[in-house]
N, C-alpha and C positions, 0 to 999 in steps of 0.2 A: 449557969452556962451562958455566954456573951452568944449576940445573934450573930456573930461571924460564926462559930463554931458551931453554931446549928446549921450554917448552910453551908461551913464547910467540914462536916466531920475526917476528913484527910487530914486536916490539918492538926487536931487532936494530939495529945502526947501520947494517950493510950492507944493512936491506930497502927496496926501493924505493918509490918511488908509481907506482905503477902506471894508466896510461888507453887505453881505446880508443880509436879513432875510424874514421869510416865517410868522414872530409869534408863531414858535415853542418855546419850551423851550430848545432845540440845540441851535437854534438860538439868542436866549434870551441869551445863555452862549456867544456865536461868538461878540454877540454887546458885553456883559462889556468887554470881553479880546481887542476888538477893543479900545474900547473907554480908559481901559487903559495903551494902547500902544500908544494912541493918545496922552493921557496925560502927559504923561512921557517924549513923544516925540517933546514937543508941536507943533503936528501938527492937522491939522485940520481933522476931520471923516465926511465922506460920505455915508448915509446908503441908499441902495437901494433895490426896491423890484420892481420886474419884473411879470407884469400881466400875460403876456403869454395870448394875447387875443387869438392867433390861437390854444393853445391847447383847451381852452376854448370853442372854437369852435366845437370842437373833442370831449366833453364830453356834451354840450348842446345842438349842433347842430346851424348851421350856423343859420338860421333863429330866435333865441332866440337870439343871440349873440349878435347881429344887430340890435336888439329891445333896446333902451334906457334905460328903467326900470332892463333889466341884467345887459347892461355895466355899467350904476350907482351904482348898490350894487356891483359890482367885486369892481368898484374903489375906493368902501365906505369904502369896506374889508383890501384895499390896503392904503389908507389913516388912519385908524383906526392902523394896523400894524408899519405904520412907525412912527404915533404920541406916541404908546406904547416903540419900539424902543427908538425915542429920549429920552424919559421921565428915560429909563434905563441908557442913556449914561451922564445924567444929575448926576443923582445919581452917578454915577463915578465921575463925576468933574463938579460941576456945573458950573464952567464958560469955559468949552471946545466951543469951535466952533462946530456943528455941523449941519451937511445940509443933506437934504433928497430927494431924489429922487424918484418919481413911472412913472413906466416907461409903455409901452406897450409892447415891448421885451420880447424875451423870457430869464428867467434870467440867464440862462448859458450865453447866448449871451452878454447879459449885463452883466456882469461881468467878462467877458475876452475880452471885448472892452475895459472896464474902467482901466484892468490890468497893459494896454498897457502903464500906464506914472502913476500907483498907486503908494506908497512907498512898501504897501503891499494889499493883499485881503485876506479878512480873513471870513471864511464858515462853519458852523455847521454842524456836521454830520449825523442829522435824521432832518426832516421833521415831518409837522404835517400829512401827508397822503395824497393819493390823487393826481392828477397827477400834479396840481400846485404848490406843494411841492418842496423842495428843496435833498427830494431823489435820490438813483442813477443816471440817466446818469446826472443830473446836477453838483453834486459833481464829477463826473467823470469828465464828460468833461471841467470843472473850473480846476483839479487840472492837468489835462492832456496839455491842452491849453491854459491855463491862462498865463499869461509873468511874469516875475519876480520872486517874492516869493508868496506862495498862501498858507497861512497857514487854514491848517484842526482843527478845533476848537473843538477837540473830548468831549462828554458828556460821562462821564464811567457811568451815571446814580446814582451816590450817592455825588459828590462832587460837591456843586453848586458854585464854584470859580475856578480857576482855578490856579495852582501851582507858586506861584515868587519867589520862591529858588530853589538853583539847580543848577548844569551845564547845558549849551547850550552839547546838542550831535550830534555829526555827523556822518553819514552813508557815506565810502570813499569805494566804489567799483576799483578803480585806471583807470576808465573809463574815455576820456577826456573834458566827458561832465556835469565830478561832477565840475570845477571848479568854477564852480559857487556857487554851494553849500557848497563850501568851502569857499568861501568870503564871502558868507553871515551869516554861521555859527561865522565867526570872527566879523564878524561887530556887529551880535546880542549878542554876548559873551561879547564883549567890551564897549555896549549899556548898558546890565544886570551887567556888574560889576563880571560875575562870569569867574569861569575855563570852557575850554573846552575839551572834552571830543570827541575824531578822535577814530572810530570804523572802523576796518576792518577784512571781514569774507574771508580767504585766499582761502574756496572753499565755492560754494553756495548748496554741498551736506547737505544729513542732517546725517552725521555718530552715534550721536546717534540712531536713528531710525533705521537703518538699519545693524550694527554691535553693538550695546549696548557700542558706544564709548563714552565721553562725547564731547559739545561740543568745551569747552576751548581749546587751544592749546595745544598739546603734541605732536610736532613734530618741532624739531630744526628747519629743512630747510621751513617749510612753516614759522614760525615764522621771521628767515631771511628774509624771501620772504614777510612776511606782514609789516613788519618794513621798509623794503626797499620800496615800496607800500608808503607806509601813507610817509616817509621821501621826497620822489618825488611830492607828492602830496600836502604839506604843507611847500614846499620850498616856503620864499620870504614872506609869510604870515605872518609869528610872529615876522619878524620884523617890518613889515607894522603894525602891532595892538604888540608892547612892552610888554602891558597890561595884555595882556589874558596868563593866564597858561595853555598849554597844555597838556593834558594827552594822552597818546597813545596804545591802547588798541589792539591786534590781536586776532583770534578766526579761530582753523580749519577749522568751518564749520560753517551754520544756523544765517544767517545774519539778518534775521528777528527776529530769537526768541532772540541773542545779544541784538536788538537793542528795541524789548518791557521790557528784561529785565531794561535796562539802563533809560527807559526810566519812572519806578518807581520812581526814584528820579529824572530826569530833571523835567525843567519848558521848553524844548523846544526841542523836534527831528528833525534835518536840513539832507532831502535827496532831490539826483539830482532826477528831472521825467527821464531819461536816463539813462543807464550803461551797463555793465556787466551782467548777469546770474542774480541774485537775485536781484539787483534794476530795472531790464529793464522793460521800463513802468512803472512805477511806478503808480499806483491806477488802473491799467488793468489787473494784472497777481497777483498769492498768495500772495508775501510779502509786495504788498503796500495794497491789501485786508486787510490783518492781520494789519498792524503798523495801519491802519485807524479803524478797530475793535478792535483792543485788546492794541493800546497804552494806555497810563495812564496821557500824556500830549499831546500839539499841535502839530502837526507835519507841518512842511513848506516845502514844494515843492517849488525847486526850477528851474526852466528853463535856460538855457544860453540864453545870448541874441542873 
């Protein structure tokens, strides 16, 4: 095994794609975009669904829990989910590989265990209710502490597919911890065949809002200063990918509302979980709130390793 592939096991032939599901219809979107990333990729999908027998616990009561005839129907619930899953991923590619997992875990947990050597993990953004759902801190904590790329499979609730044209977009804070999200914004840009598309918000003010400015650029020196930014930060990468055309885009201010604009026409928003003022944390603080409510495609979170 080469020392790239040790440090970067994503990269692997044998890593999967990896998706949850709870049997929402979020989720129901997260499997096809899996299954055709799988496809595309030919790599093998891994769907998993995570009982959560202790929270289980928390809402039944231990003494029900531990009664045979509960944990039967949780599992019945959990095996009926994942058989509906497959039968989705089918319908993508019938002859995809695909393998199913039900776990007892809780599924955050199981799915930033499996991160750890996935190609990707890929997670819907609403739940069917309820606290075995794949709501909040689940998606938080997946997109917060998941390894690699962990792409948010957003539902806008009118488009039941998901977008394959488009630029790849990238959010560059000039943080030393997007570099990852830089690589992998090229590698998915060069995978899709399309341009890519390096967003940088030179302040993470909102100057509209607060002086009636807009937020495009109109100031030479920040513009310098954002060119110079994304030029530091996209050094050594397009020669490494020939392929990919980039475009390089600066903006005063409002690095969120940039980047749900941009992401109207992507099929894909690539940010670091780390940075600077307006990526920091990313899914804990406003801007990765908003990109995971108000994007209009997938957003991938990416981690350094």
């Amino acid at each position: 095994m080469t020392a790239q592939h040790r440090d970067e096991p994503h990269r692997l032939a044998s890593a999967e794609v990896v998706v949850g599901t709870d049997g929402s219809e979020a989720a129901d979107l997260a499997v096809r975009w899996a299954a055709e990333t799988a496809s595309q990729r030919g790599r093998r999908l891994r769907i998993v669904h995570g009982l959560d027998l202790a929270a289980a616990g928390s809402v039944y009561g231990m003494y029900d829990v531990i009664m045979p005839p509960v944990i039967d129907a949780i599992r019945r619930k959990g095996t009926d989910v994942l058989r509906t899953a497959r039968r989705l991923a089918h319908q993508v590619d019938p002859g995809l590989t695909v393998e199913t997992e039900l776990s007892e875990a809780n599924p955050a947990h199981l799915l930033i265990e499996l991160s750890e050597a996935a190609h990707l993990v890929a997670i819907g953004t609403a739940g069917s209710g309820g606290t075995l759902s794949y709501l909040g801190s689940t998606l938080l904590a997946v997109a917060s502490h998941g390894r690699g790329a962990i792409v948010v499979v957003r539902d806008t609730g009118t488009e039941q597919q998901t977008r394959r044209v488009g630029p790849v977009v990238l959010g560059i804070d000039g943080g030393p911890a997007g570099t990852a999200a830089v690589g992998a914004a090229f590698a998915e840009a060069s995978e899709r065949r399309t341009r890519l598309v390096a967003v940088h918000a030179w302040s993470d003010l909102y100057f509209d809002r607060i002086a009636g400015l807009p937020y495009a650029v109109c100031d030479h020196d920040a513009e310098t200063a954002g060119q110079a930014i994304l030029a530091e930060q996209l050094t050594g990468w397009q020669e490494k990918y020939p392929d990919v055309q980039v475009i390089r885009k600066v903006y005063l201010s409002g690095p969120r509302q940039a980047l749900c604009e941009w992401s109207r026409s992507a099929q894909l928003l690539v940010v670091g979980s780390r940075g600077r003022g307006g990526f920091r944390g990313l899914l804990l603080g406003s801007t990765g709130d908003a990109l995971v409510q108000t994007a209009h495609c997938p957003v991938m979170v990416v981690r350094p390793q």
